[in-house]
C-alpha positions in Angstrom: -34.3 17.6 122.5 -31.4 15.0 123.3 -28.2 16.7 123.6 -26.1 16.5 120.3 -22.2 15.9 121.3 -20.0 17.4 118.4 -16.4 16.8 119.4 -14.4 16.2 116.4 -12.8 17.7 113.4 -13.4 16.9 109.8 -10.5 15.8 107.8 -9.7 14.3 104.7 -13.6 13.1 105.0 -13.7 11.8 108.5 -14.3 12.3 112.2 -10.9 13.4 113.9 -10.7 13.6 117.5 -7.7 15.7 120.0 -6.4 14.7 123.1 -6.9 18.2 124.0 -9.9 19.4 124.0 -11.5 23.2 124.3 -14.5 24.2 126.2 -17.5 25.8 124.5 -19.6 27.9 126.9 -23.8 28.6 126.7 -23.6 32.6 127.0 -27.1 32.4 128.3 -25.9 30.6 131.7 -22.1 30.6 131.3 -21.7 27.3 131.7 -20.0 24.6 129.9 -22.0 22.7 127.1 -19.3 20.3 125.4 -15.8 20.3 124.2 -14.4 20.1 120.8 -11.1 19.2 119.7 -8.3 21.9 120.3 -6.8 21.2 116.4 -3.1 22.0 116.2 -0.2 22.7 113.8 -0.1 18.6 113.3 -4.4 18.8 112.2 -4.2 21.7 110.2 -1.1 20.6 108.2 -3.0 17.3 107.5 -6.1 19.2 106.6 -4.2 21.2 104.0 -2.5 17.5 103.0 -6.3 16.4 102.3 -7.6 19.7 100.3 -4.5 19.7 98.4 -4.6 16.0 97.1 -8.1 16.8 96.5 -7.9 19.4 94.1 -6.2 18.2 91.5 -9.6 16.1 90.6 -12.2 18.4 92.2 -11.3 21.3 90.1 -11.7 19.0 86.9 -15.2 18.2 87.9 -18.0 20.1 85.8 -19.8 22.8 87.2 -22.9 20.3 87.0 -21.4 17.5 88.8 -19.9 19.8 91.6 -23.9 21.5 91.9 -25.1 18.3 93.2 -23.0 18.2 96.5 -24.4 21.5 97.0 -27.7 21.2 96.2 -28.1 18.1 98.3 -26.0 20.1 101.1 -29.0 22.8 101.1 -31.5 20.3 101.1 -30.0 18.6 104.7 -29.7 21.8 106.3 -33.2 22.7 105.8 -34.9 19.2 106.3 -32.6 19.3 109.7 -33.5 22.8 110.4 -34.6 22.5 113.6 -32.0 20.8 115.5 -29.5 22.7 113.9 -30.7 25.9 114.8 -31.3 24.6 118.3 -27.2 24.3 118.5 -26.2 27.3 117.3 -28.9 29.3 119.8 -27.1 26.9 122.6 -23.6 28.0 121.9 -24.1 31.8 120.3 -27.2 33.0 121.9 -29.4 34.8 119.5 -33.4 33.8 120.0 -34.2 30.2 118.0 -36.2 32.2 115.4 -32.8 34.2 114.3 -31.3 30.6 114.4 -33.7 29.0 112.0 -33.6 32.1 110.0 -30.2 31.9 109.9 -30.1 28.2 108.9 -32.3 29.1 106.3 -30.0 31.7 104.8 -27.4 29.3 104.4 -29.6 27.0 102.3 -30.4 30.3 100.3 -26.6 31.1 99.6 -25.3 27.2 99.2 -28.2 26.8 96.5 -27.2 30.2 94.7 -23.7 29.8 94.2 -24.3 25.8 93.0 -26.2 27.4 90.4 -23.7 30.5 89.6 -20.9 28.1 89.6 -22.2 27.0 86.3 -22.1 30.7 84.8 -18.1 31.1 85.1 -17.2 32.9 81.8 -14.0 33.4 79.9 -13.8 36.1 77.3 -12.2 36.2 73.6 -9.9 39.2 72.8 -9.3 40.8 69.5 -5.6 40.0 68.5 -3.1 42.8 67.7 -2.0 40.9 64.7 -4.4 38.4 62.0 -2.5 35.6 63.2 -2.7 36.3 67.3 -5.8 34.9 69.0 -6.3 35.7 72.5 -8.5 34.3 74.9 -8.7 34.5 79.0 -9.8 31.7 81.0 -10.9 31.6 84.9 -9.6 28.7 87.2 -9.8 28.1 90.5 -7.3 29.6 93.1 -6.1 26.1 94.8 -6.9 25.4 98.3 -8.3 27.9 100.1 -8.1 28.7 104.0 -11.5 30.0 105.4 -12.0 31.7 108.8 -15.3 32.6 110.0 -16.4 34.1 113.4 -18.9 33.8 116.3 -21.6 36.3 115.0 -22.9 34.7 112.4 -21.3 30.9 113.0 -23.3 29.1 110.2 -23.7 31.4 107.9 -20.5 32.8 106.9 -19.5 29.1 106.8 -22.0 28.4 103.9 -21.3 31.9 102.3 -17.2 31.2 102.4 -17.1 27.5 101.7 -19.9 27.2 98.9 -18.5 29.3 96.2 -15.1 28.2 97.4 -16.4 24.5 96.6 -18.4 26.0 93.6 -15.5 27.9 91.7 -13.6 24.4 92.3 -11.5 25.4 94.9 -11.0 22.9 98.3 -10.7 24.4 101.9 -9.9 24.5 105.5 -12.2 25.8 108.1 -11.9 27.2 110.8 -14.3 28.3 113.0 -14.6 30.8 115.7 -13.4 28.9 119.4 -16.9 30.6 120.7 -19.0 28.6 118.6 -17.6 25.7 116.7 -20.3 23.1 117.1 -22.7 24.3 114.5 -19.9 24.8 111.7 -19.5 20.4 112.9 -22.8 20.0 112.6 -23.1 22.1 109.4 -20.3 20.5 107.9 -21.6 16.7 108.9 -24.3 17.8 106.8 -22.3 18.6 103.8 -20.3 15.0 104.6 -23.9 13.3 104.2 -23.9 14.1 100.1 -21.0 11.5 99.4 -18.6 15.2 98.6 -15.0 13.7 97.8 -13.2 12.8 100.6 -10.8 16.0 101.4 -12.8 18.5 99.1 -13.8 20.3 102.4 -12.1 20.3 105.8 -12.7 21.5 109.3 -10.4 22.5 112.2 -11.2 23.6 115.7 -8.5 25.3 118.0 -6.4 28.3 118.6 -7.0 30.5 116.1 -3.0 32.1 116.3 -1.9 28.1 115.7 -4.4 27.2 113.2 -4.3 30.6 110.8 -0.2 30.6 111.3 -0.1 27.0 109.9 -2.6 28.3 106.8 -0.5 31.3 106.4 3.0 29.3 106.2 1.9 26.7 103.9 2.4 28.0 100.3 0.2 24.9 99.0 -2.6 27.6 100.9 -3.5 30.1 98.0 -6.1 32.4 99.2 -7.3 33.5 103.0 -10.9 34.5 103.8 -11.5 36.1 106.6 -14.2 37.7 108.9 -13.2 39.4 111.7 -12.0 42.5 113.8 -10.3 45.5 111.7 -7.4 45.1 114.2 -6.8 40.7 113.5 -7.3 41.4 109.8 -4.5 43.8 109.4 -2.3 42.0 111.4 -3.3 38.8 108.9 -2.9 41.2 105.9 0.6 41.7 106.5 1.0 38.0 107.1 -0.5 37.4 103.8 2.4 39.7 102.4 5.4 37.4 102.9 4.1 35.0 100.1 1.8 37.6 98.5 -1.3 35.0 99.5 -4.3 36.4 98.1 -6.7 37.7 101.1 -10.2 39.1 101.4 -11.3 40.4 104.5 -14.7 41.3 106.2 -13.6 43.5 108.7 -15.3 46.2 111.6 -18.1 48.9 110.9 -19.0 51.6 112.6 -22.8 51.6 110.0 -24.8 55.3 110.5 -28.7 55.3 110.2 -29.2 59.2 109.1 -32.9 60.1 109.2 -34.0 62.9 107.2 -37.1 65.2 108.0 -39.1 64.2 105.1 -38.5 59.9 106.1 -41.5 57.9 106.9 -40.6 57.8 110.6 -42.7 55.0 111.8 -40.5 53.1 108.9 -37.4 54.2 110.0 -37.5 53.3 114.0 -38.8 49.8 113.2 -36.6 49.7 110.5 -33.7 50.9 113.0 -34.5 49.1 115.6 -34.7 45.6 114.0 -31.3 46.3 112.7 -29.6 47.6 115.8 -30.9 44.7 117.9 -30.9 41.5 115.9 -28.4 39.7 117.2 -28.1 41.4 120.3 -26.1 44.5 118.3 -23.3 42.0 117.4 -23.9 42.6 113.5 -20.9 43.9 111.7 -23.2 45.6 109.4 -25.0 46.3 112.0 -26.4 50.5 112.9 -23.9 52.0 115.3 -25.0 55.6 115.5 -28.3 57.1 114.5 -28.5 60.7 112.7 -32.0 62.3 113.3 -32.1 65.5 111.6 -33.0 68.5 114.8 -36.5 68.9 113.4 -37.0 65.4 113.8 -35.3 64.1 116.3 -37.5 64.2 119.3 -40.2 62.7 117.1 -37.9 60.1 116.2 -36.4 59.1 119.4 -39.7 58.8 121.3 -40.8 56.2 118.3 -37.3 54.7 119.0 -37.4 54.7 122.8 -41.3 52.9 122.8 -40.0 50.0 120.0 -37.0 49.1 122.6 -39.3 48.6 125.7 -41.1 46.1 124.1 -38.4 44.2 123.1 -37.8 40.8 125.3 -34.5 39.9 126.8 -34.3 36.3 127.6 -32.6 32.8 126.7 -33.5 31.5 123.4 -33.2 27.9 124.1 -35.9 27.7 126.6 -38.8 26.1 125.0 -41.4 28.2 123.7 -38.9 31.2 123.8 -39.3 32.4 119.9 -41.0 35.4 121.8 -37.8 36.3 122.9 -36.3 38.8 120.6 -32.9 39.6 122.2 -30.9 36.9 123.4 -27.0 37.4 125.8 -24.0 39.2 124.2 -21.4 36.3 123.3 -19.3 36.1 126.5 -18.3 38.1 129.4 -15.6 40.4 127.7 -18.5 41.3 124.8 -20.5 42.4 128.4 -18.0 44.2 130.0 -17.1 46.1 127.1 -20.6 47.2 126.5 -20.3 48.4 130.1 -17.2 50.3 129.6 -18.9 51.7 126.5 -21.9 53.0 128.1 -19.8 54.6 131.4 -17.4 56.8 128.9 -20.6 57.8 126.9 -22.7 58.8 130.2 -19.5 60.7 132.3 -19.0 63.0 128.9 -23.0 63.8 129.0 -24.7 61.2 127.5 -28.8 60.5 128.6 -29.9 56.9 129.2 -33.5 56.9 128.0 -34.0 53.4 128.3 -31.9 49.7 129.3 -28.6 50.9 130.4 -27.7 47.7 133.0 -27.0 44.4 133.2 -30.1 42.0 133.7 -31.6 40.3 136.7 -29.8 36.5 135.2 -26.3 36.9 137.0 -25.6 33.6 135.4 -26.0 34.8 131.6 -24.2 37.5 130.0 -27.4 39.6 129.2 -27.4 43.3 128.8 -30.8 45.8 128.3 -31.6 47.1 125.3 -30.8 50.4 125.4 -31.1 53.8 124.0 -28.9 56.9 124.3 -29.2 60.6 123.9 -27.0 63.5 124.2 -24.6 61.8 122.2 -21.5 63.7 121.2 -18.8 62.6 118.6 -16.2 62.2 121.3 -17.5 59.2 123.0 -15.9 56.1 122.7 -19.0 54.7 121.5 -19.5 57.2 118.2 -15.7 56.1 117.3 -15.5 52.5 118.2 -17.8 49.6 116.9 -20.2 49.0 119.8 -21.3 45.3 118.8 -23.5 45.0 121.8 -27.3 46.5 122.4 -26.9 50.0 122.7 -28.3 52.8 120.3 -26.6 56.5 120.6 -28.6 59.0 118.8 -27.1 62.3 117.3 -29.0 65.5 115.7 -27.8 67.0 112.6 -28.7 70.3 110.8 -28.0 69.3 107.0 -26.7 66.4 104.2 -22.8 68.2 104.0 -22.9 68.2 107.9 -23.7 64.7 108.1 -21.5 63.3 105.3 -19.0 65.3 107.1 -19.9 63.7 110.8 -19.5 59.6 109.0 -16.5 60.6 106.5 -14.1 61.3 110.1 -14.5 57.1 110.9 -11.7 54.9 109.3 -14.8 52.1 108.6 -16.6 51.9 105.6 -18.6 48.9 105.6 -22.3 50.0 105.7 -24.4 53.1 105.7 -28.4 53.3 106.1 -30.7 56.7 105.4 -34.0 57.4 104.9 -35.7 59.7 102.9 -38.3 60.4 100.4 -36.6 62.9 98.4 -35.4 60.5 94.9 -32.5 63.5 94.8 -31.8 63.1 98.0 -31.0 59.3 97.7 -28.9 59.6 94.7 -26.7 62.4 96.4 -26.4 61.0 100.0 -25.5 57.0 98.2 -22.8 58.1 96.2 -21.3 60.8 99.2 -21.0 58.4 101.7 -18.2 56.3 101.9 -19.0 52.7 102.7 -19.2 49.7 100.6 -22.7 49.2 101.1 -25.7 52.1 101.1 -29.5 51.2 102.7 -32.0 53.4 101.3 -35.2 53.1 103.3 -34.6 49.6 105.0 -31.5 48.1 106.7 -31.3 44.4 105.0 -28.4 44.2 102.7 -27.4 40.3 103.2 -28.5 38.5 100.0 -26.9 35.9 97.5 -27.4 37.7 94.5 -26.0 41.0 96.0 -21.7 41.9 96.7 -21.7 42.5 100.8 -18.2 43.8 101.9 -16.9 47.3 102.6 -14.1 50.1 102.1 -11.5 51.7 104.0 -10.2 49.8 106.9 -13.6 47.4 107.1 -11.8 45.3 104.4 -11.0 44.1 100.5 -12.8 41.8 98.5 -16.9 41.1 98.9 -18.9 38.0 99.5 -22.1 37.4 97.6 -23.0 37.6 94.0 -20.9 36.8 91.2 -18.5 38.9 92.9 -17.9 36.1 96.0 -16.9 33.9 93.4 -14.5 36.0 92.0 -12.8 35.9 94.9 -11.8 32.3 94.2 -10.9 32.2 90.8 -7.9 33.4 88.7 -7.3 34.7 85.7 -5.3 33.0 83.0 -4.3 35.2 79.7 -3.8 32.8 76.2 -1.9 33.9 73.4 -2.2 31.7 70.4 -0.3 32.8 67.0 -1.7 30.5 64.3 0.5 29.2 61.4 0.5 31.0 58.0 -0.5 29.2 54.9 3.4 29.4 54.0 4.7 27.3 56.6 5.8 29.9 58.9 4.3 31.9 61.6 
């Protein structure tokens, strides 16, 4: 495929070009693949200039007429599939057939919320008085500052930005510096439907200049963010000098508990597809796995033979869908996987498979690998891994193991498998985490609220829910005129 250059930001409805410029690296061969514009204080503010003058008639279109910009936004992403997905495996890593899938998934959200757009409902309230009539209204927030990250580069740009555009809000973009050429390219495709010029915006750059200029501009009403635990506190006390409203998709640190009575062939496939789809870098993703002690050798082994047949390579070498793990994002993701893995195996812990670097010096690849002897004061039980390694723990009952999760500050996802209905009612509403697995590990759908608790964030994306997020409320009190005159 010819090389696609994407070196520009979006703005106000055209193609914006810096004088200085960042470089964006392939993680597969750590070398440089383009440059994009390094966006500024001056870009941003002009971004925001464009979104704001664009509100005023965006948010009076219907819900029908703003549909058809995303509806014809889904419908370029998937006829352009292919080359798209190609650019974002160039830049983040993950094999081509994540890539398409991914591409795929942003179709799937854009077209949901175009459609759920349509279903924003007031509500009529009984007055306290025969002449009071009270109704509440929903409108959208105003412009809205996304920030998305390196994981999952095009989708969280379609699941912020479409029921942003849907609820009739504008927005600001900005992309994770690792991997800003597919948000270009997946924003050139939203261009294509004739959106108003300014509805939607895109700056590259320094994340510190960028979000500071978003955060200081009270035309700005709401921050979306996905990100570490550690950037999104520091962004919700930014958000507190103007009380800006924020939602944040912050860290996890997921458990897969696996109880003696779970299908067990289910549960490693289901496990392992989890804990290695993106090369571990899944904020959802499984970061310790409970096998109950009567189990647990059963399960491992299962666990153990899934990994070796996993393939490690570069996902942008033709013919490569085989390929099911793809580099970790840079070299600091790789080194900290090391460091990881070195604390875990001085205080006991048993590599059983992977465990090193790979032959490609030149990529930032890692072997899947697979721990035991796992105790809860490793590094790796506390902190969220994000990289290709599975530690696996035993457990002797449900109150030990609620006990083992409820000591992390994250609450983002939990996974357990079991056949016992009781069981699954018990162990859902114990554990603490926004989101509960029961027998599978998939939990990213349109129709469905993904976020978390605790210190893995506020607010959700998906289902009504992420739209929500971008709407106010707005309380009416009418008192109608008696039949005398007065009121």
């Amino acid at each position: 495929m010819e090389k696609t250059t994407l070196n520009y930001l979006w703005i106000n409805g055209e193609k914006v070009s810096t004088s200085e410029t960042l470089d964006v690296i392939n993680p597969a061969t750590g070398e440089v693949i383009d440059q994009v514009p390094n966006g500024g204080e001056k870009e941003t503010k002009l971004a925001i200039n464009a979104a704001y003058e664009a509100f005023k008639p965006w948010k009076k279109f219907t819900p029908k007429k703003r549909e058809s910009y995303l509806v014809k936004w889904a419908d370029n992403l998937l006829e352009n599939r292919d080359e798209l997905a190609a650019i974002l495996t160039e830049e983040q890593g993950k094999p081509l057939s994540e890539s398409r899938g991914e591409i795929e998934g942003c179709a799937t959200f854009i077209r949901w919320y175009a459609e759920e757009g349509k279903r924003v409902y007031g509500e009529v309230i009984t007055g306290s008085n025969e002449n009071q009539r009270i109704s509440v209204i929903k409108q959208p927030v105003g412009v809205c500052g996304l920030i998305t990250p390196w994981n999952f580069p095009g989708a969280m740009v379609a699941r912020k930005t479409a029921p942003a555009l849907a609820a009739g809000c504008t927005v600001v973009v900005k992309p994770a510096s690792e991997t800003p050429r597919i948000a270009i390219a997946i924003f050139e495709q939203l261009m294509k439907t004739g959106i108003p010029a300014g509805v939607a915006n895109l700056v590259t750059g320094k994340a510190s200049v960028i979000g500071e200029t978003l955060f200081e501009d009270r035309r700005v009403k709401k921050i979306s963010f996905t990100g570490s635990t550690e950037i999104g506190k520091q962004l919700m006390k930014r958000a507190a000098d103007q009380v800006k409203r924020i939602s944040l998709e912050l860290g996890g640190n997921a458990p897969a508990i696996v109880f003696p009575d779970a299908n067990l062939d289910l549960a490693a496939e289901r496990i392992v597809d989890n804990k290695f789809e993106n090369c571990g870098q899944m904020c959802n993703g499984i970061n310790i796995i409970y096998a109950h002690e009567e189990i647990k050798e059963k399960l491992t082994e299962k666990i153990v033979n899934l990994v070796k047949e996993l393939k490690v390579g570069s996902g942008s070498v033709p013919g490569s869908d085989p390929v099911q793990i793809g580099p970790l994002v840079n070299e600091a993701a790789l080194k900290n996987v090391e460091e990881l893995l070195q604390d875990a195996k001085a205080k006991g812990a048993t590599v059983l498979t992977g465990g090193e670097r790979t032959g490609d010096s030149k990529g930032y690849f890692f072997k899947p690998t697979v721990l035991s002897d796992v105790t809860l004061d490793m590094k790796l039980t506390q902190d969220e891994i994000f990289g290709p390694i599975a530690p696996i723990l035993s457990f002797r009952d449900e109150k030990e193991v609620v006990e083992f999760t409820e000591n992390s500050p994250y609450g983002l996802a939990a996974y357990f498998f079991t056949r016992d209905v009781n069981r699954v009612y018990r162990m859902a509403e114990e554990l603490d985490s926004g989101m509960i697995g029961v027998n599978g590990t998939s939990l990213s759908v349109p129709q469905a609220p993904f976020g978390g608790i605790k210190e893995s964030g506020i607010g959700r994306e998906g289902g009504f829910y992420g739209l929500e997020e971008f709407l106010e409320l707005k309380y009416i009190s009418l008192t109608l005129e008696n039949t005398s005159g007065g009121y």
